[in-house]
C-alpha positions in Angstrom: 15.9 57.0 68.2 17.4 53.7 67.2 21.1 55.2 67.6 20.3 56.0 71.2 18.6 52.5 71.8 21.7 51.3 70.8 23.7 53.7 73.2 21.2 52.6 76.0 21.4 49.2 75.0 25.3 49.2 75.1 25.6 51.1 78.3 23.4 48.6 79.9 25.7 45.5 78.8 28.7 47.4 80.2 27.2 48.3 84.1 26.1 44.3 83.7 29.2 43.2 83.4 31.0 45.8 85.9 28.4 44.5 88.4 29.1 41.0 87.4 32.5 41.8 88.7 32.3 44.3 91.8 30.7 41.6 93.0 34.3 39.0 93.1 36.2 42.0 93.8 39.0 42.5 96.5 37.2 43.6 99.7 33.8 45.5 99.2 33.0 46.7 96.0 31.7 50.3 96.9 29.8 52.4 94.4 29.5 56.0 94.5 26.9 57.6 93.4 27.0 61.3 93.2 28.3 61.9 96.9 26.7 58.3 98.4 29.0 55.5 99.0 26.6 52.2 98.6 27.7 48.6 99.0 26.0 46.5 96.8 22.6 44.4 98.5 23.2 41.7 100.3 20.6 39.3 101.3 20.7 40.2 105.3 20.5 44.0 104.3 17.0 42.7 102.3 15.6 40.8 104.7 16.6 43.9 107.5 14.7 45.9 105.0 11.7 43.4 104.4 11.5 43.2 108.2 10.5 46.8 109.3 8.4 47.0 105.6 10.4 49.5 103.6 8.8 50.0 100.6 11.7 50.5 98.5 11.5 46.4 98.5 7.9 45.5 99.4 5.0 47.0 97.8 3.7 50.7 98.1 4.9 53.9 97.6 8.2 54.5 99.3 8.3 58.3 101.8 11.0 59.9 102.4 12.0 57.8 105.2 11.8 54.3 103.0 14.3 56.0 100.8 16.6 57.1 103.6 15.9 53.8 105.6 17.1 51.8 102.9 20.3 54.0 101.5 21.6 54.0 105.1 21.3 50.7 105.2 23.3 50.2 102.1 26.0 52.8 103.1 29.2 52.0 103.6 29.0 53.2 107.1 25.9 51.2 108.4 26.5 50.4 111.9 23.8 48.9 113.6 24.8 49.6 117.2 24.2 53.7 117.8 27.0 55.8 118.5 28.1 59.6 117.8 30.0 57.6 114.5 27.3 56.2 113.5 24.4 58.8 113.9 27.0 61.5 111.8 26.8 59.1 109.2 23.1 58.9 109.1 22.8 63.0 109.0 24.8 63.0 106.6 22.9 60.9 104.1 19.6 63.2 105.6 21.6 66.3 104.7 22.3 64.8 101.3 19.2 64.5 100.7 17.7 68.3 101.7 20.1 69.1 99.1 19.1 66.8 96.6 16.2 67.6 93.9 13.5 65.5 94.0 13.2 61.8 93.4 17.0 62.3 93.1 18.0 59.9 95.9 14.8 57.6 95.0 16.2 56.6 91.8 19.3 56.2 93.1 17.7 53.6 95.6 15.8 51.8 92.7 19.3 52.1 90.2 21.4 50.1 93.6 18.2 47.4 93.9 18.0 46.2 89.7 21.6 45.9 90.4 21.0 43.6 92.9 18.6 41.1 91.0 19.7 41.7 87.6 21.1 38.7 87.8 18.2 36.7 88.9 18.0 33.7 86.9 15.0 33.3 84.3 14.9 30.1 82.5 13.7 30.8 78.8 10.2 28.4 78.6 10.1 26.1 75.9 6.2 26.0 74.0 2.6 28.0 74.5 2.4 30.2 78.0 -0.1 29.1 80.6 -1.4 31.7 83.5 -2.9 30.3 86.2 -3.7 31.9 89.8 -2.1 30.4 92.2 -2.9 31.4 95.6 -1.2 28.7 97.9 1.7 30.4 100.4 4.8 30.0 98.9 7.3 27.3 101.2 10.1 29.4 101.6 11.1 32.9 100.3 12.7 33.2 97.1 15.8 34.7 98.1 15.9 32.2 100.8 16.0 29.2 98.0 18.9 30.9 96.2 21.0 31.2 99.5 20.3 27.3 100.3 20.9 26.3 96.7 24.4 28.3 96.7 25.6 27.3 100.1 24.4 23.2 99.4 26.8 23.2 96.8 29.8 25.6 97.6 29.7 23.7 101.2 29.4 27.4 102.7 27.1 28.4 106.0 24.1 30.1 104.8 24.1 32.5 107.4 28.0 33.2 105.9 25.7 33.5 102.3 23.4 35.9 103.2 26.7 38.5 103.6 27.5 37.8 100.3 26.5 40.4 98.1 22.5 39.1 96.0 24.7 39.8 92.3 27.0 37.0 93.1 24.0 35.0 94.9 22.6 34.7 91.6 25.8 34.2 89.4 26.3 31.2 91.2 22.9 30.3 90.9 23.1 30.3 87.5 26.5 28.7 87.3 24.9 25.7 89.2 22.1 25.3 86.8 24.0 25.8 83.9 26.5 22.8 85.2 23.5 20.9 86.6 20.6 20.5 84.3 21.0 19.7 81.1 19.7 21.9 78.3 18.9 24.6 80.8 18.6 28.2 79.0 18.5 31.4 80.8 16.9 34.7 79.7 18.9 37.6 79.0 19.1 40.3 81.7 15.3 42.0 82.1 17.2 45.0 81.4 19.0 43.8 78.3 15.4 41.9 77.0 13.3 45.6 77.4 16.1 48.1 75.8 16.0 45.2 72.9 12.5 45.0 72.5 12.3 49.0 72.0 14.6 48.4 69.4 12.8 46.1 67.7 9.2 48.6 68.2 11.4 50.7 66.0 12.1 48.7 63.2 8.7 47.5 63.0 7.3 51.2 63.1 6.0 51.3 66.7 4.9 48.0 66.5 6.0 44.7 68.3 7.9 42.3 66.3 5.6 39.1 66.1 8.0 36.3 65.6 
């Protein structure tokens, strides 16, 4: 078990970094998966998304038509205006997924969104942890704070931004902080933290390390 931790582990470090860099590549970086051709998430696809409620994003449990909804929107041949182009594109992803086995194309969806915000910074918190409920309407959405904070200190348009793919949204978030404020940590990718701490259930025979 602790061999293919590792494996997992390692696998996840490597599709980090690949991401960390489709996301500066020449052009758009376009990921195929099985016979899909996704771009990665950018923050006007998300807020397209968040608009008509696709639960792929927002809370709930996605139907076949969130899944569909939000792959086309991530295809490379999203069109918004409709022509004969555009609507042989979108049969084509519904034929795809008649042919598909169940929960096939959902995972797929879910695999393309953690790529999006692995990269979402979490400071590591220094001392005890305090929870408290906090019910107030938050000023702005988050995403939204991460496009102002990039563009503020790049000099770019935020609408210009919100194209950019949400990977490099958050590298450069993170760059900026690192620069910015001093003694800032970050947290190791979710993904990274949850593979390790399996590893560590392991070693200390199904239990959770303490320390």
């Amino acid at each position: 078990m602790i061999d293919e931790l590792a494996a997992e582990l390692e696998e996840a470090k490597a599709r980090i970094i690949e991401n960390r860099l489709l996301a500066w590549c020449s052009g758009n970086a376009i990921d195929t998966v099985g016979k899909l051709d996704l771009v990665p998430l950018t923050g006007k696809a998300w807020v397209d998304l968040k608009l008509v409620g696709n639960k792929i994003i927002s809370d709930g449990d996605p139907t076949d038509d969130d899944v569909l909804g939000y792959l086309w929107r991530n295809s490379k041949d999203y069109n918004p205006e409709a022509n004969a182009k555009t609507e042989k594109a979108k049969k084509s992803i519904g034929y795809l997924f008649g042919k598909s086995e169940k929960g096939e194309l959902m995972k797929i969806a879910y695999r393309h969104l953690n790529d999006a915000f692995i990269e979402m910074p979490e400071r590591i918190s220094k001392g005890s942890k305090t929870f408290s409920r906090n019910n107030t309407m938050p000023a702005i959405e988050g995403m939204i704070g991460a496009v102002d904070e990039v563009a503020a200190r790049y000099g770019q348009n935020p609408a210009d931004v919100l194209s950019w793919s949400m990977n490099r949204v958050f590298q450069l978030q993170k760059a900026i902080r690192l620069a910015t404020i001093p003694d800032y940590r970050l947290a190791e990718p979710r993904l990274v933290k949850m593979i390790k701490q399996e590893i560590l259930k392991e070693l200390n025979n199904g239990t959770e390390s303490r320390t």
